[in-house]
MOPAC internal coordinates of N, CA, C and O (Angstrom, degrees):
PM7 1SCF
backbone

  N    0.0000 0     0.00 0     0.00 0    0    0    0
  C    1.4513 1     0.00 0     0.00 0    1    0    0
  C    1.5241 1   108.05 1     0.00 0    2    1    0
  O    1.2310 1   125.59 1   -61.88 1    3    2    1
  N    0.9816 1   106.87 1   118.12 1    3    2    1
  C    1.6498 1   123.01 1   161.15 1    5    3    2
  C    1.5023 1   122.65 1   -55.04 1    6    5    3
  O    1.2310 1   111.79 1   -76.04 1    7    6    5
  N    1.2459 1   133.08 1   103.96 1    7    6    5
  C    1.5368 1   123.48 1   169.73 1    9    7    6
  C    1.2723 1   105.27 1  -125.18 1   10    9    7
  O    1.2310 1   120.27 1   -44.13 1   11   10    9
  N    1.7338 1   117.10 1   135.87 1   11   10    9
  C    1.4162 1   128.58 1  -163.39 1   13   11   10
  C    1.5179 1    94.83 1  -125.40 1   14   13   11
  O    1.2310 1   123.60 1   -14.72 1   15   14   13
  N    1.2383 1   110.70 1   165.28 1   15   14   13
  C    1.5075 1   129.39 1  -158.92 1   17   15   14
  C    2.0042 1    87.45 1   -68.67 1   18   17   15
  O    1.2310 1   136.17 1   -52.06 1   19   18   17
  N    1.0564 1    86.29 1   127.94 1   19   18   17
  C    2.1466 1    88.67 1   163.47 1   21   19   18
  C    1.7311 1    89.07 1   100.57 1   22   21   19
  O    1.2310 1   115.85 1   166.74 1   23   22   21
  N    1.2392 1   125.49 1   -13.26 1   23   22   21
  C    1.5930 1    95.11 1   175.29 1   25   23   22
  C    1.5816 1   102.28 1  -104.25 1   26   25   23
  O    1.2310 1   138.90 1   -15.06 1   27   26   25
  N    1.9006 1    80.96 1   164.94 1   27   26   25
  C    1.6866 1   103.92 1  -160.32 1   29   27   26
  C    1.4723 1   103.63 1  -111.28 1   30   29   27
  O    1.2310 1   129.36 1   -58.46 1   31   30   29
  N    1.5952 1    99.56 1   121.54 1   31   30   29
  C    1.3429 1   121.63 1  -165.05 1   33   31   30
  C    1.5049 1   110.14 1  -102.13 1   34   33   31
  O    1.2310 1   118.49 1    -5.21 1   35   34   33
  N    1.3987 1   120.49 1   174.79 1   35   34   33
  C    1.3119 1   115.88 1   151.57 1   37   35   34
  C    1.7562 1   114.51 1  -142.66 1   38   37   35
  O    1.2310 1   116.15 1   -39.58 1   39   38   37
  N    1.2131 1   124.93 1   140.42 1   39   38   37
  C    1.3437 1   129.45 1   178.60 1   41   39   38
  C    1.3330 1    98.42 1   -55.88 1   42   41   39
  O    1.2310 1   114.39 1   -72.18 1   43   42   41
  N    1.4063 1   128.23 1   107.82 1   43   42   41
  C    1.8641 1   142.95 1   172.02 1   45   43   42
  C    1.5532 1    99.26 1    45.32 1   46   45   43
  O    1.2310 1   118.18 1    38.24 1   47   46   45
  N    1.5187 1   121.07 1  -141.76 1   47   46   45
  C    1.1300 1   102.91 1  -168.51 1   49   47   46
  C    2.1227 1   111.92 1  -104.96 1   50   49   47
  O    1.2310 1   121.80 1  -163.82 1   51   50   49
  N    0.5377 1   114.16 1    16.18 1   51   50   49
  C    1.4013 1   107.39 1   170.30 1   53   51   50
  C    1.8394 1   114.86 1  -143.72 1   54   53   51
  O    1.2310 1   111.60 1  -121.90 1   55   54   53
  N    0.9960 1   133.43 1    58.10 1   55   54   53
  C    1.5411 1   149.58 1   177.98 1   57   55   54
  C    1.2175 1    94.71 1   -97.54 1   58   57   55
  O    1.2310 1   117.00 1     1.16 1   59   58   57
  N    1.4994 1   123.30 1  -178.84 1   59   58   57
  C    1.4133 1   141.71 1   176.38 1   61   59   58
  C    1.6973 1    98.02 1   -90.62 1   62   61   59
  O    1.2310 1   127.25 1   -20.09 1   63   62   61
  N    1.3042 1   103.66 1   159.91 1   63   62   61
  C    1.6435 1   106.51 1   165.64 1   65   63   62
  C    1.0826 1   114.51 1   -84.39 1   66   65   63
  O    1.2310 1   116.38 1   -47.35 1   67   66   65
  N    1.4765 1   124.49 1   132.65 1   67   66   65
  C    1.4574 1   145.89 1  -169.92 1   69   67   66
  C    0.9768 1   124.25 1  -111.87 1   70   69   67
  O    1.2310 1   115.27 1   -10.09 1   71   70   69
  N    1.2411 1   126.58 1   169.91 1   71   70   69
  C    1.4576 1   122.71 1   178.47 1   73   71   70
  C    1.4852 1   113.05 1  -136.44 1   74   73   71
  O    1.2310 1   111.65 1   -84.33 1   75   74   73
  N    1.3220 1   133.34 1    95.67 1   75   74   73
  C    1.8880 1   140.96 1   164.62 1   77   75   74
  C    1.5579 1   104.93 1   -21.81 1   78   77   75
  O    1.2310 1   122.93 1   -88.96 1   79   78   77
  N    1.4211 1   111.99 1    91.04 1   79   78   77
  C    1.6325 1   106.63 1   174.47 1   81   79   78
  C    1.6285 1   116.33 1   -99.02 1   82   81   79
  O    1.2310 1   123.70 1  -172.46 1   83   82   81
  N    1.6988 1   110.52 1     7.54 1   83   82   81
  C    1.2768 1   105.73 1  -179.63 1   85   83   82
  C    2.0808 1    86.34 1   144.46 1   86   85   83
  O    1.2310 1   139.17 1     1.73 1   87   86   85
  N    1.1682 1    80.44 1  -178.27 1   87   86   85
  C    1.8824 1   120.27 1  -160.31 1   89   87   86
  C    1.7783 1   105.71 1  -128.40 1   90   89   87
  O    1.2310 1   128.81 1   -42.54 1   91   90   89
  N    1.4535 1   100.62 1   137.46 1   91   90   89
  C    1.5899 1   111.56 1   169.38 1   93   91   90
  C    1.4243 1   110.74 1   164.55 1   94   93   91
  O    1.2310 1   129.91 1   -64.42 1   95   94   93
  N    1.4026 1    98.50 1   115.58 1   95   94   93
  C    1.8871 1   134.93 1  -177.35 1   97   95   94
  C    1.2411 1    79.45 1    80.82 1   98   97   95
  O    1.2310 1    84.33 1  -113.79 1   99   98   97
  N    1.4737 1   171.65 1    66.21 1   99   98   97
  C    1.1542 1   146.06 1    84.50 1  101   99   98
  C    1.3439 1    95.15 1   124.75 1  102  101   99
  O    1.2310 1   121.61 1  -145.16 1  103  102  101
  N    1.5199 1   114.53 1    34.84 1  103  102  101
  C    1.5757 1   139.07 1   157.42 1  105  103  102
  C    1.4723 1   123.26 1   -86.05 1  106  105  103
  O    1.2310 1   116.61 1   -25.03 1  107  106  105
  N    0.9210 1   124.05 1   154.97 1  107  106  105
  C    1.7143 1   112.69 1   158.32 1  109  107  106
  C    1.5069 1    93.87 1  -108.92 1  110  109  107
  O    1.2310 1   121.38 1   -30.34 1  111  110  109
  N    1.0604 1   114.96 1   149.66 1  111  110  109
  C    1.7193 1   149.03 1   157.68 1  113  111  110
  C    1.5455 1   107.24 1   -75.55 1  114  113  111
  O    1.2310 1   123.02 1   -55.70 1  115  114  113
  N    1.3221 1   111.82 1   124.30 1  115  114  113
  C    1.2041 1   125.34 1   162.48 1  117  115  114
  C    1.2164 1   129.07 1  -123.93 1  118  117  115
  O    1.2310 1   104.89 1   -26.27 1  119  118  117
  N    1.9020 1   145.55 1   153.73 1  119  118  117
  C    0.9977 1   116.28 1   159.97 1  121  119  118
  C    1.8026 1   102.26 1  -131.66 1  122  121  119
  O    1.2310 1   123.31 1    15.56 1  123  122  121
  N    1.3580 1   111.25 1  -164.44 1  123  122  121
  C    1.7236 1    88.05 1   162.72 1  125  123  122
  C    1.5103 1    92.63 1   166.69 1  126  125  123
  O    1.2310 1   103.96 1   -22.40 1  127  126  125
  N    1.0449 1   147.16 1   157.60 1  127  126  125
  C    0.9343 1   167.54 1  -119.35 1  129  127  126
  C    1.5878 1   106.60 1  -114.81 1  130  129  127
  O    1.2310 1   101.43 1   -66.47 1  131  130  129
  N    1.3664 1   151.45 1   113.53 1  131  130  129
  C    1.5400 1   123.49 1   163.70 1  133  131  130
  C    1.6028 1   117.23 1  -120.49 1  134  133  131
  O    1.2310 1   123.94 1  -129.93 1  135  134  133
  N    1.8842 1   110.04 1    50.07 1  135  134  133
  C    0.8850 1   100.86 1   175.29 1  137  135  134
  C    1.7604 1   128.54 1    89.82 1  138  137  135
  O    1.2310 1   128.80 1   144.45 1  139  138  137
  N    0.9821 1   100.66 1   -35.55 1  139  138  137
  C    1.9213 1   128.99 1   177.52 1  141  139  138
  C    1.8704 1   118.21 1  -105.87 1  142  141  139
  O    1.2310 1   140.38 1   128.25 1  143  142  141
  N    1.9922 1    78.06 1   -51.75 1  143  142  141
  C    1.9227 1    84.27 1  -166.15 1  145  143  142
  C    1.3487 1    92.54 1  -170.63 1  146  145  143
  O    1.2310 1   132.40 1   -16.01 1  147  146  145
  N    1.2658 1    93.65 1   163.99 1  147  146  145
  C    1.6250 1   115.06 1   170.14 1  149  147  146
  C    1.5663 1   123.88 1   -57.47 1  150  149  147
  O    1.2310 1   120.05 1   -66.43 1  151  150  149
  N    1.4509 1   117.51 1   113.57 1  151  150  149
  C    1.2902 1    98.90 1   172.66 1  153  151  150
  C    1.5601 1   110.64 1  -108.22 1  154  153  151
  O    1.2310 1   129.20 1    13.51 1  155  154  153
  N    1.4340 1    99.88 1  -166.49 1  155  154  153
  C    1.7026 1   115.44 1  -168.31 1  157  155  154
  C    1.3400 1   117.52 1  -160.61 1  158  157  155
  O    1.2310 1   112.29 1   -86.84 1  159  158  157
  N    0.9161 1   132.15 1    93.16 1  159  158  157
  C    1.4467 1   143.16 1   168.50 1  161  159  158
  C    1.7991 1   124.18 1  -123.01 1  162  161  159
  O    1.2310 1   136.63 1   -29.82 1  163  162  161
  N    1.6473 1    85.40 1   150.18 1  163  162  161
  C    2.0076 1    76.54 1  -170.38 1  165  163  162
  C    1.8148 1    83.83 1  -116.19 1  166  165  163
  O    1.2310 1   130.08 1   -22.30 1  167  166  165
  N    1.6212 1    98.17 1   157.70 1  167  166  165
  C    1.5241 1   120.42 1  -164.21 1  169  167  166
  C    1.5740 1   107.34 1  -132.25 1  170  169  167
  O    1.2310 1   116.38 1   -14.19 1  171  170  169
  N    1.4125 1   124.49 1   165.81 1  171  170  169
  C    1.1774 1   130.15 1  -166.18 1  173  171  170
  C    1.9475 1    76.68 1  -100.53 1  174  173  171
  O    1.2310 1   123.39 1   -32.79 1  175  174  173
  N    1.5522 1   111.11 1   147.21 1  175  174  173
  C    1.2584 1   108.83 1   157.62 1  177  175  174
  C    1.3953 1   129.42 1   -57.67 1  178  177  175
  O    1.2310 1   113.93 1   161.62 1  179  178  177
  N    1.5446 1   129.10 1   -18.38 1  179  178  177
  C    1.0265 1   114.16 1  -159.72 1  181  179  178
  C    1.8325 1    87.90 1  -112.72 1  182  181  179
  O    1.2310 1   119.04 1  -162.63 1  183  182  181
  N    1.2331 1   119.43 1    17.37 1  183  182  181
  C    1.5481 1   108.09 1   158.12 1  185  183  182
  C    1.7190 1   107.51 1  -116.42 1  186  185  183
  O    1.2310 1   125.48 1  -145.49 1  187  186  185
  N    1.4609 1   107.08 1    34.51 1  187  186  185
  C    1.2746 1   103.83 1   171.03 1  189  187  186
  C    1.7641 1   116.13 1  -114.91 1  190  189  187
  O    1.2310 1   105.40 1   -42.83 1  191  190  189
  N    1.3659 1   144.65 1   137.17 1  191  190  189
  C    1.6844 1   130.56 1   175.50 1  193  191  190
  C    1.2583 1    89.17 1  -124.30 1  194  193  191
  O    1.2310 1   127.95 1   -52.96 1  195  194  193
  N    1.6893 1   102.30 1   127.04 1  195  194  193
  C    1.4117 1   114.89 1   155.58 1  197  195  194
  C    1.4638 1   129.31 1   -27.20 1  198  197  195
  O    1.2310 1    98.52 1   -45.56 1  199  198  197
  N    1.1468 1   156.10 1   134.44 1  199  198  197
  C    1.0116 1   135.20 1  -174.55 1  201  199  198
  C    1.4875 1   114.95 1   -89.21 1  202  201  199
  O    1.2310 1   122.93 1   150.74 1  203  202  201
  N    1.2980 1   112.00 1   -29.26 1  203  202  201
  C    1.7561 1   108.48 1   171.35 1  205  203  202
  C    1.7015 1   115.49 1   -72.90 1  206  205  203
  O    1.2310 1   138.74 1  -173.24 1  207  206  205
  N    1.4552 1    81.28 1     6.76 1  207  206  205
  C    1.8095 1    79.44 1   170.64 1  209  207  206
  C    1.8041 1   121.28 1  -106.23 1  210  209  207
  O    1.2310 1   128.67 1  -178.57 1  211  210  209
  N    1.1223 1   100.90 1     1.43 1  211  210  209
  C    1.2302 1   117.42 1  -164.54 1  213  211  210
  C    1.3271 1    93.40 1   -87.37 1  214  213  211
  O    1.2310 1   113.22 1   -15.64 1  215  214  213
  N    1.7268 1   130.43 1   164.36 1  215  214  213
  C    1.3786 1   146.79 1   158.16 1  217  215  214
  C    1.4404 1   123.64 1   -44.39 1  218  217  215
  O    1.2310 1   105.60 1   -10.64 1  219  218  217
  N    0.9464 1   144.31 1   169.36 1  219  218  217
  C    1.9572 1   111.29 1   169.39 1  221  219  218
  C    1.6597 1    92.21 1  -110.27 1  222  221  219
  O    1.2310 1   122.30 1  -170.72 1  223  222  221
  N    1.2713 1   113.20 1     9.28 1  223  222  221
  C    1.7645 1    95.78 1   167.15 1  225  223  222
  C    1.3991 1   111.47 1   -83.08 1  226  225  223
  O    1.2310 1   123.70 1   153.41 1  227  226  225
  N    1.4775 1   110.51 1   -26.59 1  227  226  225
  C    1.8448 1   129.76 1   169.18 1  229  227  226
  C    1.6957 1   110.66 1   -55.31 1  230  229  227
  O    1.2310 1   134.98 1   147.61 1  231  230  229
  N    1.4089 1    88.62 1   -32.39 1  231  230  229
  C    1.9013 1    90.30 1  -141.43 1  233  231  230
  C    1.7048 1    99.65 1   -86.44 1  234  233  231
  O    1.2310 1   122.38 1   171.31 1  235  234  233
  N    1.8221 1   113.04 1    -8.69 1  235  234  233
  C    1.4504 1    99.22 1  -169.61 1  237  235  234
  C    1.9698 1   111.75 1  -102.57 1  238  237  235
  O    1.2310 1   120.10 1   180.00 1  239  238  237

C-alpha cells in the first residue's frame, strides 16, 4: 500500500484519524488531533489502513 503525504490513515481498525505528514528511517509520520493538542507519532506502514479504505461503520 502506497501512502503519500496528506492522506488520512488510521492505526488498524479503530485509532483516531490521522494525517501522513512525511517519512523517516522507514516510518510514516503522523499527527492528529486528540481533542487537547496536537499529536505526533511515527508508525510502521503495515500498522497503518487508509481510511477511505475502511467500511464507514469502521471509519466513524
Amino acid at each position: 500500500m502506497y501512502l503519500a503525504i496528506g492522506d488520512e490513515v488510521r492505526k488498524e481498525e479503530n485509532g483516531p484519524l490521522m494525517i501522513v505528514t512525511g517519512y523517516a528511517s522507514g516510518m510514516v509520520e503522523c499527527c492528529w488531533h486528540d481533542g487537547y493538542a496536537l499529536q505526533r507519532e511515527a508508525f510502521r506502514k503495515d500498522e497503518l489502513v487508509l481510511a477511505a479504505a475502511m467500511p464507514t461503520s469502521l471509519a466513524s
